[in-house]
C-alpha positions as CSV (number, residue, x, y, z in Angstrom):
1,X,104.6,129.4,-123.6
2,X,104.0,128.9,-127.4
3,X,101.8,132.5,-127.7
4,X,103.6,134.7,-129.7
5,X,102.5,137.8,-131.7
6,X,99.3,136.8,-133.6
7,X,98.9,133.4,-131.7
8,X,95.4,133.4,-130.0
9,X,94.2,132.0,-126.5
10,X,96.4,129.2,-125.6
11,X,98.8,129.1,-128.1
12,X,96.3,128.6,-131.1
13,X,96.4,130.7,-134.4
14,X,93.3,132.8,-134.1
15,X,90.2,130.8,-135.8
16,X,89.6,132.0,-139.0
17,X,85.5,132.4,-139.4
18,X,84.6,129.3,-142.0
19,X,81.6,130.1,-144.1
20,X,80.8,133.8,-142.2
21,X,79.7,131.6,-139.4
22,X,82.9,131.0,-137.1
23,X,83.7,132.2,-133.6
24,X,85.8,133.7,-131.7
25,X,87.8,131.3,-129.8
26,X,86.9,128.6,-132.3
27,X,83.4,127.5,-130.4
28,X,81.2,126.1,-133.3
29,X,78.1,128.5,-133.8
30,X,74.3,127.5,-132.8
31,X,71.8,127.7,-129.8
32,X,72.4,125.8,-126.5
33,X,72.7,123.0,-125.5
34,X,75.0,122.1,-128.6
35,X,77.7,125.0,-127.9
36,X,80.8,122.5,-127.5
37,X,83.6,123.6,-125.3
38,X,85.6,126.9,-126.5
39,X,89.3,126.5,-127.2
40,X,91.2,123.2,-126.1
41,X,94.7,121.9,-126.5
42,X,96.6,124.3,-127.8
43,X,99.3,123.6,-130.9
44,X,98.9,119.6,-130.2
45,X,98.4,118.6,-133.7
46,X,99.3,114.4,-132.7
47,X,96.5,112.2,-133.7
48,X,95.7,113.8,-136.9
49,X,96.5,111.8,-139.9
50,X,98.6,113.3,-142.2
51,X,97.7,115.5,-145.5
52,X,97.6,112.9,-148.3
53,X,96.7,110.0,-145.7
54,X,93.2,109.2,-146.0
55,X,91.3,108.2,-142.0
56,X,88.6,106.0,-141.6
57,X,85.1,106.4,-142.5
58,X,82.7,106.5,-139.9
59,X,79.3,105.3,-140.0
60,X,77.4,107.8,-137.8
61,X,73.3,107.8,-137.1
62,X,72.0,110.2,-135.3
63,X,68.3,109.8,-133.6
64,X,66.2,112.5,-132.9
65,X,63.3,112.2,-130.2
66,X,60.9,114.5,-129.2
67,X,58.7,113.9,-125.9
68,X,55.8,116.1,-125.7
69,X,53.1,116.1,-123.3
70,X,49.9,117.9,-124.0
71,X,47.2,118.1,-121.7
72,X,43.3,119.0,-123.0
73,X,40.7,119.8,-120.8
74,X,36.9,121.4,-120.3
75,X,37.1,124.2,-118.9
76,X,34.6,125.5,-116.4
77,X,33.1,127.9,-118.9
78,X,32.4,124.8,-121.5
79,X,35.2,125.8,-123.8
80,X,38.5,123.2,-124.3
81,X,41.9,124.3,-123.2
82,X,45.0,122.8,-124.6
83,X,48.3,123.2,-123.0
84,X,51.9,122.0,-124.3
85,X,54.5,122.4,-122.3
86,X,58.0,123.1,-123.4
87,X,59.2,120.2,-125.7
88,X,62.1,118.1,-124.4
89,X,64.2,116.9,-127.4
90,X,66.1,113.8,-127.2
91,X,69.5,113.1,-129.5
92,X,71.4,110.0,-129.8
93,X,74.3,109.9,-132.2
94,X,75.9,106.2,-132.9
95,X,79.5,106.0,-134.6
96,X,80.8,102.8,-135.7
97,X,84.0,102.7,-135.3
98,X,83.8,105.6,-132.5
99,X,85.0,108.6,-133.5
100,X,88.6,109.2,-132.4
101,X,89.9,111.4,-129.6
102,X,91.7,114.2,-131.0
103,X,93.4,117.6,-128.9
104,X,91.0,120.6,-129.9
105,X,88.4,118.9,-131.1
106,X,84.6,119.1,-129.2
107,X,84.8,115.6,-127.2
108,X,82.1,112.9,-129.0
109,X,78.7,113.2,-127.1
110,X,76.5,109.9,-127.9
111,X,73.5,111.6,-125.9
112,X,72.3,115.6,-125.2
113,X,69.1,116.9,-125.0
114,X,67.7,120.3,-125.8
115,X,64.5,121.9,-125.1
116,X,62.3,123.5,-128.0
117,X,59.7,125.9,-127.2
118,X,56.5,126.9,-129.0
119,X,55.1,129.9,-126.9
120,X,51.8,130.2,-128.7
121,X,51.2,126.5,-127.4
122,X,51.0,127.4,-124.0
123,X,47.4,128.1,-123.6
124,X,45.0,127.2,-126.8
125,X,41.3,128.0,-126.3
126,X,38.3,125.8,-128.6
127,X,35.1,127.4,-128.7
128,X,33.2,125.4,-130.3
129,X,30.3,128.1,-130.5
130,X,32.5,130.7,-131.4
131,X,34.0,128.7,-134.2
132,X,37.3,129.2,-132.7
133,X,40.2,128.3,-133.8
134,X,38.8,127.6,-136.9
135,X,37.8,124.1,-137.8
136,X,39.1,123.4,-134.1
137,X,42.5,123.2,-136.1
138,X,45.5,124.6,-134.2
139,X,49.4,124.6,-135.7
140,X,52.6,125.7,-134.9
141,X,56.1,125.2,-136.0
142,X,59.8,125.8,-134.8
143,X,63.5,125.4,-135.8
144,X,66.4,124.3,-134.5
145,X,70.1,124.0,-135.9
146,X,73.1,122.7,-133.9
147,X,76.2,120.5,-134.0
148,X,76.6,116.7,-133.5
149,X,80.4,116.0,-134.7
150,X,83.5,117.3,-135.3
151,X,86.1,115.2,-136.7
152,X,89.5,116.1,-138.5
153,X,89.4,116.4,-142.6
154,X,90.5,113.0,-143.5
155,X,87.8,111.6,-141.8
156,X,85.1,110.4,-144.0
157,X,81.5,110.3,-142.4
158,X,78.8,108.1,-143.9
159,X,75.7,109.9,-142.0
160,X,71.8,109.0,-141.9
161,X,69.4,110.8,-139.5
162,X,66.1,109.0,-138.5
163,X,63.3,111.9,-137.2
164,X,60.3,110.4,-134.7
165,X,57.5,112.5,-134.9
166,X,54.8,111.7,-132.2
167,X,51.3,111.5,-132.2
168,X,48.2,110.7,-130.0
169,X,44.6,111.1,-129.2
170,X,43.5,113.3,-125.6
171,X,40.1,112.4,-125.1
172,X,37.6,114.8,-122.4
173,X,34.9,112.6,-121.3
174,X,31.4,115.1,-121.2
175,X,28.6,115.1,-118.4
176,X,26.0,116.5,-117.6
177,X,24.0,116.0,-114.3
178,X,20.6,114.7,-114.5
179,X,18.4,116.9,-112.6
180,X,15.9,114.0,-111.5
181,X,18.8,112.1,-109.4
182,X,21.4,114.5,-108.9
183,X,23.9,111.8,-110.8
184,X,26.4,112.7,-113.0
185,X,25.8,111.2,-116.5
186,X,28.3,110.3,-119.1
187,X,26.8,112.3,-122.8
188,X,29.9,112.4,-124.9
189,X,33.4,112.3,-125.8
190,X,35.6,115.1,-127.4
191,X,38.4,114.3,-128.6
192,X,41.6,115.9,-129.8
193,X,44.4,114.5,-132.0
194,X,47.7,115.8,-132.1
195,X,50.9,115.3,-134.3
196,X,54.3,116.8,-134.2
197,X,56.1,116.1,-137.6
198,X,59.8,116.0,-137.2
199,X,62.0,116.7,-140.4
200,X,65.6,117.2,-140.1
201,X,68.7,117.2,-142.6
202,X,72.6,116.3,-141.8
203,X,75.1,118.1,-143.1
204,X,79.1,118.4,-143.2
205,X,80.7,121.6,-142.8
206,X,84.1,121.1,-143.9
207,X,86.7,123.6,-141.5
208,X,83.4,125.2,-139.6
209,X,84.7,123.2,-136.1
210,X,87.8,123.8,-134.2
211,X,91.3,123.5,-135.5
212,X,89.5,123.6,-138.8
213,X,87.8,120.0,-138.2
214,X,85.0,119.0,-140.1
215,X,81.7,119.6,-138.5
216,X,78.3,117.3,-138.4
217,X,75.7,120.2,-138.4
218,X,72.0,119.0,-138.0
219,X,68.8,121.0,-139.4
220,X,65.3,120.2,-138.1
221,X,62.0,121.3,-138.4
222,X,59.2,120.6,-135.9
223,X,55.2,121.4,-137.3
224,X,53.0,121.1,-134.5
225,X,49.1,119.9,-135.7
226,X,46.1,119.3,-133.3
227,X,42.7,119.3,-134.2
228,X,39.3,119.0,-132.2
229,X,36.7,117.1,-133.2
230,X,33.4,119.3,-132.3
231,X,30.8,116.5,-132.4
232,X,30.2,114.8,-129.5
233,X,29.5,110.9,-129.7
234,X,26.4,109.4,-127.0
């Protein structure tokens, strides 16, 4: 075997932390689902271009979209709930030419998915006699940071990122029961608009991934609006 005094796992030289954010065993940093595989080949250096020779540049565009489902109801009391379940995150990332293959590196994923979660989403309450929230205006936010790319040094990487942020109208549909026939009798609409704003930034981190590759990192934000509208329309 090639491990020797000072060689790590696998014949690699132990991964020197880039930027105070490395790891042992060379896995890039961040939250699932974007912890690539630990390790890899070990001393196989064939595929990377030589110092002084410059690779190809690789267009890369990276897709971000959320799905959310919210669901608004009356509750039996008279008050609104509002419910939005975890948020399923989808991420596309399109090279052109493909990135290529190389021994250590984190294999190219085109697709992954994550999940984001805003735990004070899970159950909102309107009052609209209490006043609560106020203006019937709820908000949230949440961050997430993780890797889309490694590729060696003398690959140049032309990167844009392009952020959908969803939106939509709930609508409960009011009755009351009219106490001469016992029908049930359409009075109103209340309606709820939502938004989640999606902004996110790309960034290189040169000799962050494994084998001292250069790492796509991706920032995003995700602001979470909804507001009620408290007068009811005939």
């Amino acid at each position: 075997g090639m491990g020797g005094p000072g060689m790590g796992p696998g014949g690699m030289p132990p991964v020197q932390p880039g930027m105070g954010q490395g790891m042992p065993g060379g896995c890039p940093p961040g939250p699932p689902p974007y912890t690539q595989g630990c390790g890899g080949a070990g001393m196989a250096q064939t595929g990377f271009a030589m110092p002084g020779m410059q690779g190809p540049t690789i267009d890369t565009f990276v897709e971000v979209s959320p799905e959310i489902q919210p669901v608004f109801r009356r509750e039996q009391d008279g008050t609104y709930s509002l419910q939005v379940p975890r948020i399923r995150v989808r991420l596309t990332t399109n090279c052109s030419p493909p990135p290529p293959a190389e021994p250590g590196l984190a294999p190219f994923k085109p697709y992954e998915e994550f999940w984001v979660d805003m735990p004070e989403l899970s159950w909102v309450v309107f009052n609209p006699w209490a006043g609560t929230p106020p203006g019937g205006i709820i908000s949230a936010q949440a961050k997430k940071r993780g890797a889309v790319l490694e590729v060696s040094p003398q690959v140049t990487l032309n990167a844009k990122l392009k952020a959908n942020s969803p939106y939509g109208t709930l609508v409960v549909e009011d009755y009351q029961v009219d106490g001469r026939t016992g029908m049930q009798q359409k009075v109103g609409e209340t309606p709820l608009t939502y938004q989640l704003k999606v902004e996110g930034a790309l960034s290189v981190n040169k000799g962050a991934g494994n084998m001292g590759s250069n790492r796509l990192d991706v920032d995003l934000s995700f602001y979470f609006t909804a507001s009620m509208s408290t007068k009811g329309s005939a």
